[in-house]
ZAMARGU-4260 file (C-alpha; in steps of 0.2 Angstrom, whole numbers, plus 5000, padded with zeros to 4 digits):
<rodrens>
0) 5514/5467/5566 | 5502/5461/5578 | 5498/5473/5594 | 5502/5463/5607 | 5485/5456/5619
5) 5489/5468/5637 | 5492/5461/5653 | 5486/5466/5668 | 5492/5471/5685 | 5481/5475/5701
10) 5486/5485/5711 | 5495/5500/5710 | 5506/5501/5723 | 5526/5500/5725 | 5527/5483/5716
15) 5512/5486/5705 | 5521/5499/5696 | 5537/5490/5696 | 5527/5478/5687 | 5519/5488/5676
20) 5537/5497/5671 | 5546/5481/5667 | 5532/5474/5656 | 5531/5490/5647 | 5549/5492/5645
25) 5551/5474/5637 | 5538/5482/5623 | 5520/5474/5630 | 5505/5484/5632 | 5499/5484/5651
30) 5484/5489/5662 | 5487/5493/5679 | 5469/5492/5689 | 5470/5502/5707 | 5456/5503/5716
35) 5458/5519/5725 | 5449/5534/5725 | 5434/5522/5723 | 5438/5514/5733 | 5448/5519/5752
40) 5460/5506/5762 | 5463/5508/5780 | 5480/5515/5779 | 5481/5525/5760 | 5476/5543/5762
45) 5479/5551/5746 | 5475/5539/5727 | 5492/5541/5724 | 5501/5527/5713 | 5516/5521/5725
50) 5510/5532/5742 | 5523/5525/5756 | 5511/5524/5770 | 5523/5518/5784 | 5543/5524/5785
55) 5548/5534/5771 | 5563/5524/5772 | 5570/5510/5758 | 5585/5506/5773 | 5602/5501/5772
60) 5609/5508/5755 | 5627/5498/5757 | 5628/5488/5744 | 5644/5478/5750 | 5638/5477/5767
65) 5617/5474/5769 | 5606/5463/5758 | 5595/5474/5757 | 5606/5489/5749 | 5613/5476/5736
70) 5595/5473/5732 | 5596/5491/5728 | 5609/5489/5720 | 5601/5475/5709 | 5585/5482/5704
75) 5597/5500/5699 | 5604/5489/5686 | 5587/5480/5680 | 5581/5496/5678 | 5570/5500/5693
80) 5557/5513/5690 | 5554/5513/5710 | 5573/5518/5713 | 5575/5527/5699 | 5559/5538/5708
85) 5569/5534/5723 | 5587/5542/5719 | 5578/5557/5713 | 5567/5562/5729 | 5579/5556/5742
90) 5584/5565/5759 | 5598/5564/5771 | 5597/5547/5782 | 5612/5542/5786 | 5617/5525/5779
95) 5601/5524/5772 | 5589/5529/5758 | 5575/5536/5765 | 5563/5549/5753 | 5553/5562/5753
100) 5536/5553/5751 | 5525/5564/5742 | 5541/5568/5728 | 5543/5549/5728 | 5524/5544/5722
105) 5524/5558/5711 | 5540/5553/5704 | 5531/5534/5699 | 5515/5541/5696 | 5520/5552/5681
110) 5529/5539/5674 | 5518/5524/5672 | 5502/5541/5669 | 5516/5545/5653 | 5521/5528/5647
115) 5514/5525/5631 | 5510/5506/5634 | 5502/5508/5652 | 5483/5511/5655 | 5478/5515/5672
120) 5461/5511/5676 | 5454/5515/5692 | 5440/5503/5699 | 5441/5487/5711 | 5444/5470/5705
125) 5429/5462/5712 | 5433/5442/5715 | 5443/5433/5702 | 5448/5441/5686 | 5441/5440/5673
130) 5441/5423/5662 | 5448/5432/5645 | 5464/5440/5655 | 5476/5428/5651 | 5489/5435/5660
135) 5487/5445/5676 | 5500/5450/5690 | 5490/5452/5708 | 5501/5465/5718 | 5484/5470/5729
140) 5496/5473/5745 | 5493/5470/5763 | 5477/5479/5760 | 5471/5465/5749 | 5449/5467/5746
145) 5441/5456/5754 | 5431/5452/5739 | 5450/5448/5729 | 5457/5440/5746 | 5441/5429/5750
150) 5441/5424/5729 | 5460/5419/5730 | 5455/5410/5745 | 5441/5398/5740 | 5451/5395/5722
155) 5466/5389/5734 | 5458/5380/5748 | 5472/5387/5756 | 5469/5401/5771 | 5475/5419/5767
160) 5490/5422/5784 | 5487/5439/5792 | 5496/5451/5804 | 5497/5468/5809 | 5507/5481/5803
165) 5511/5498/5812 | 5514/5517/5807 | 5527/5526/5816 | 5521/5545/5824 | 5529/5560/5812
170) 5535/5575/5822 | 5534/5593/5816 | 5555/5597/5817 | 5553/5615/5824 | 5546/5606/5838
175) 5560/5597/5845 | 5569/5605/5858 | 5588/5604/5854 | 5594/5610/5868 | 5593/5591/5875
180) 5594/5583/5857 | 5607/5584/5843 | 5610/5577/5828 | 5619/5561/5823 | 5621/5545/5813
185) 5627/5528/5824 | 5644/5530/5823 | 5644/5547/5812 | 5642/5534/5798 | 5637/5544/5780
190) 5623/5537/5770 | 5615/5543/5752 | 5612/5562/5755 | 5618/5564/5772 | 5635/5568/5780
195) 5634/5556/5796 | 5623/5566/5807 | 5608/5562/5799 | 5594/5557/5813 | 5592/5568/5830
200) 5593/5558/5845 | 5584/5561/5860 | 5591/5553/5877 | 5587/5544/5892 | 5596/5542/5907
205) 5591/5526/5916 | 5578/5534/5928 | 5569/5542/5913 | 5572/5526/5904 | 5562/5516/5915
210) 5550/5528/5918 | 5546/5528/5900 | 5542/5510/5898 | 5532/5511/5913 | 5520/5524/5904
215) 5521/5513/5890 | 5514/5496/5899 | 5501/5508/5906 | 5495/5518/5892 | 5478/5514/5885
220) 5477/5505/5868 | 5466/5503/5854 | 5455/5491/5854 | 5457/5478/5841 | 5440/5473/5827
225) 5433/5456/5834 | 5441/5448/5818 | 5460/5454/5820 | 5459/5451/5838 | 5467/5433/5833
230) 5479/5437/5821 | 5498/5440/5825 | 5509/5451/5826 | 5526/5450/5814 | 5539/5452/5824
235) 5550/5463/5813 | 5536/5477/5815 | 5531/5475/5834 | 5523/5489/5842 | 5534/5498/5855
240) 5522/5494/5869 | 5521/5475/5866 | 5540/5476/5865 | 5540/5485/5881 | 5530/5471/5888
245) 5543/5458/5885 | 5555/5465/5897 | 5562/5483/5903 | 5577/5480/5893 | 5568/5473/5876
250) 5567/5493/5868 | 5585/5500/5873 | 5590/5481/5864 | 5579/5485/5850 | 5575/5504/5842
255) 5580/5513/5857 | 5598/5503/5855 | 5610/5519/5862 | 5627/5511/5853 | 5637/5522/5842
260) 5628/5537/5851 | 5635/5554/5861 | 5631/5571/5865 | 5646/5580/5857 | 5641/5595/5867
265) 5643/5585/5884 | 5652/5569/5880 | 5635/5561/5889 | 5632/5543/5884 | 5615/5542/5884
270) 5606/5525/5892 | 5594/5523/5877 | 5586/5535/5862 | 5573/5539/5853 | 5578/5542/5835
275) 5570/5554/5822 | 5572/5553/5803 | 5570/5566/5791 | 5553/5563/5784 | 5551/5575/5767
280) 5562/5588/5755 | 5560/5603/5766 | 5566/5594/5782 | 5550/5601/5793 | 5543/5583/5798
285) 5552/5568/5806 | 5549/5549/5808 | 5551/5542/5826 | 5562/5526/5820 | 5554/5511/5824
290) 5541/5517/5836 | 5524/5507/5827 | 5510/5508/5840 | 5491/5504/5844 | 5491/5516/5858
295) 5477/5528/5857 | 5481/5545/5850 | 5476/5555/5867 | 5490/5541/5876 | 5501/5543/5860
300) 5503/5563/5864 | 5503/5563/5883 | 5517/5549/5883 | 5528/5553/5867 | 5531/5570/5877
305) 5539/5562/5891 | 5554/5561/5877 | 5569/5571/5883 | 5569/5585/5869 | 5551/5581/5863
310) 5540/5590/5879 | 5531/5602/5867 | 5530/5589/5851 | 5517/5594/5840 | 5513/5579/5828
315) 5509/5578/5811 | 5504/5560/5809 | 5500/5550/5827 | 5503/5532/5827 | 5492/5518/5820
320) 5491/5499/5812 | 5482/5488/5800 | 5478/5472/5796 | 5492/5464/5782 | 5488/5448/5772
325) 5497/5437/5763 | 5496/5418/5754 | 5507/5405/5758 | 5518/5407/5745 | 5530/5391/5746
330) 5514/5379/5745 | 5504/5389/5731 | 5516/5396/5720 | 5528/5391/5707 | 5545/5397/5704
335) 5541/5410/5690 | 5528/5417/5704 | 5514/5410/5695 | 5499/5404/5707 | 5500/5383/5705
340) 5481/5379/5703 | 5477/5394/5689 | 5496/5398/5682 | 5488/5414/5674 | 5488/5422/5688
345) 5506/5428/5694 | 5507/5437/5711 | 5520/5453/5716 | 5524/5462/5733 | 5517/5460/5752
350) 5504/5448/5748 | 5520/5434/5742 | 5526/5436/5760 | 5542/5448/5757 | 5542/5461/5769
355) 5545/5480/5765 | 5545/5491/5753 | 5560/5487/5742 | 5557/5466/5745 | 5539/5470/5737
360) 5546/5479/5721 | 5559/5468/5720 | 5546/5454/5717 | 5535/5466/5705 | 5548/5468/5696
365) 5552/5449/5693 | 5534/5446/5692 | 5535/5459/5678 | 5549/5452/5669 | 5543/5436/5669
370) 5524/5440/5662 | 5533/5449/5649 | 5545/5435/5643 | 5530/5423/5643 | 5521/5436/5631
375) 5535/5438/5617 | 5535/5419/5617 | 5551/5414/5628 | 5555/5406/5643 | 5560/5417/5658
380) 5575/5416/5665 | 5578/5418/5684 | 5592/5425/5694 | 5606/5417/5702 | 5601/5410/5720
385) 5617/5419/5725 | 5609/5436/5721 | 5598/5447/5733 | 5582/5442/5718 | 5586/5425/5715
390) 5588/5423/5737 | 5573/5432/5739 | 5562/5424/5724 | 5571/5406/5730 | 5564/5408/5748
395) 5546/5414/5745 | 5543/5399/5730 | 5554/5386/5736 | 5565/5389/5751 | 5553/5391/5765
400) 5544/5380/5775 | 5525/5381/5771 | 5520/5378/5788 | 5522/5392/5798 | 5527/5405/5785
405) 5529/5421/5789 | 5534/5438/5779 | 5552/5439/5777 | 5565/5454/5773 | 5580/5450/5763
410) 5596/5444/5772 | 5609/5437/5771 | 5604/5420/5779 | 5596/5418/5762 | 5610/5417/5752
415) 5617/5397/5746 | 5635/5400/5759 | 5649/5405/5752 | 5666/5394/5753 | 5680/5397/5765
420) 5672/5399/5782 | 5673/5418/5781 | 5663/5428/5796 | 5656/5444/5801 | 5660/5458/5788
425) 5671/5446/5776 | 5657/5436/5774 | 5646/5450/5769 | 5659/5456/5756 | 5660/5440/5748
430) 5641/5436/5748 | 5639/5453/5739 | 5656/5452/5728 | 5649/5436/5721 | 5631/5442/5719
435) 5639/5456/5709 | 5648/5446/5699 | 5631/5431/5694 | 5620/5443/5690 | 5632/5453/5678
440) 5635/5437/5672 | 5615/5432/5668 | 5613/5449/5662 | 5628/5448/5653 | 5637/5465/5658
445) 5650/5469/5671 | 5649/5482/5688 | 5667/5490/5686 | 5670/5495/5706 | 5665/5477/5709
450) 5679/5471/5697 | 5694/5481/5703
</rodrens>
């Protein structure tokens, strides 16, 4: 028999190896191209396969209940090499699935180094690529080369749409003073891991509260490179200083939100928090929860220790951003992800417009299973629309507006509606009971705690 003619991925991030692992699974010989060591990006720091270089954290694990934890759910069941890495290096979050990040991309890493059908060959795809590769899945990132970005560009005549993207501070744990904070999930809700008193809060009373934003609106910031200084931000990953700047109430509102929060030692009810997430295996570092910033380090340190319990914070990793990019998807791509103008050419992850890390795989690993069914000769099959994949493939290639798009996470505004008028919670079941039930039915099997 006939070896198979490879296809190629670029890109070796999250939904580049999701890629990579569903074409070599389906028996297809593949070569995944990442650029790094030879070449650095403004936010990788190790040459890593996978490296998660925000939050460690895939969210909401709730499958009933969140969007994004059904999309777990799904990509469990198609045989996700990202959660499969995922389950096995995770750590206590509450009701989410958050990582250690250095198990994590050594989890992916060894098994796309040990698969017998993937060649890793490190080197930039300068430009296009290449003529004789018939089949290619572009999973470059938000740190797309320019050479790639600019090539994709001129084949389009379509502008590339850019934002900035924010890395949260990460806080050495025996730092923290916990004499003012504790531990606690909202609500003592229990995630994958945890037992319900998964992050450590650090309150504000009002005066302190205000205080804080102050510093924040009058902190010194980075200055921006003369080409980013007109691209915008995404609003699902503002920096906490522009948030702070739309109001004195925008962050307690936002990721200083105080609901489901008290002292248990005092009974106080704090005015807003700061949240901390456990950030490796050991426990020793911790993420501060939705607090991107461009604020210069020396401003990062002097302000992030106003922080009831964080006055002598030492900090592993300071705050920072980068420039994302990615194509207008609904005007240049097809429904099987494939780029209209040169249908060789598929596209995966960030640069589609999904935002985050499990959106991204998700579309790898579509992306992937659609390369290799176009390899073995058959046509692929998409997901139900009333799934989290076919929801989120459905948006990106058909369902959003092409003027104006921006990244989107999965939710469930998505989702086609479901009969009845149902609200709130109920609504969320039944969205997630029927996505259960049409992708067992296109994959032909059954999820037994969905039935009963």
């Amino acid at each position: 028999m006939t070896r198979a003619k490879p296809i190629h991925v670029v890109g070796g991030g999250l939904a580049g190896c999701e890629a990579a692992w569903q074409v070599a699974e389906a028996g297809i010989p593949v070569i995944l191209h990442e650029m790094r060591p030879t070449q650095r990006t403004e936010a990788h720091v190790t040459a890593r396969l996978a490296e998660l270089v925000c939050s460690n954290s895939f969210r909401s694990d709730d499958w009933e209940y969140n969007a994004v934890g059904l999309l777990h759910d799904e990509m469990r069941r198609l045989g996700s090499l990202i959660f499969r890495a995922a389950d096995a290096s995770k750590v206590p979050a509450g009701a989410a699935l958050a990582v250690d990040r250095d198990g994590f991309a050594a989890a992916v890493e060894a098994a796309i180094s040990s698969h017998r059908l993937i060649r890793i060959e490190r080197g930039e795809v300068a430009g296009l690529p290449p003529a004789d590769w018939d089949s290619v899945i572009v999973a470059t990132g938000p740190l797309t080369a320019p050479a790639l970005a600019t090539a994709i560009q001129t084949l389009t005549g379509a502008d590339s749409l850019a934002f900035f993207d924010a890395i949260a501070p990460i806080v050495h744990r025996d730092t923290i003073d916990f004499g003012t904070a504790w531990y606690q999930s909202r609500y003592d809700k229990a995630g994958p891991g945890g037992g319900g008193a998964d992050y450590i809060n650090c309150p504000f009373n009002r005066p302190q509260y205000e205080a804080f934003v102050d510093a924040l609106k009058t902190a010194e910031r980075t200055d921006f490179k003369e080409w980013e200084r007109t691209t915008p931000y995404f609003d699902g990953c503002l920096p906490i200083e522009v948030m702070a700047d739309r109001g004195p109430g925008t962050l307690r509102f936002g990721p200083m939100k105080p609901v489901g929060l008290v002292d248990p030692r005092t009974g106080f009810r704090p005015y807003a928090v700061v949240q901390l997430r456990q950030d490796n295996a050991l426990g020793t570092l911790y993420n501060m929860v939705g607090f991107q910033t461009k604020l210069r380090h020396a401003d990062q340190v002097r302000v992030f220790r106003t922080i009831p319990g964080l006055a002598g914070a030492e900090f592993a990793r300071l705050g920072g951003m980068h420039r994302n990019t990615f194509i207008n998807a609904p005007k240049l791509l097809d429904p099987l992800l494939r780029l209209r103008v040169d249908p060789r050419l598929r596209f995966a992850g960030q640069i589609t417009g999904v935002e985050g890390y499990v959106e991204s795989a998700a579309i790898g690993l579509l992306a992937g299973r659609f390369a290799a069914a176009e390899r073995r000769g058959a046509t692929p099959a998409t997901p139900p629309a009333t799934t989290a994949l076919g929801a989120l493939l459905a948006h990106i290639t058909t369902g959003a507006f092409g003027v104006g798009f921006q990244p989107m996470n999965v939710n469930y505004g998505l989702f086609p509606p479901v009969p009845g008028g149902l609200r709130g919670r109920d609504r969320k079941r039944a969205i997630s009971l029927r996505a259960v039930a049409d992708l067992g039915a296109w994959l032909g099997t059954r999820r037994q705690d969905a039935a009963e």
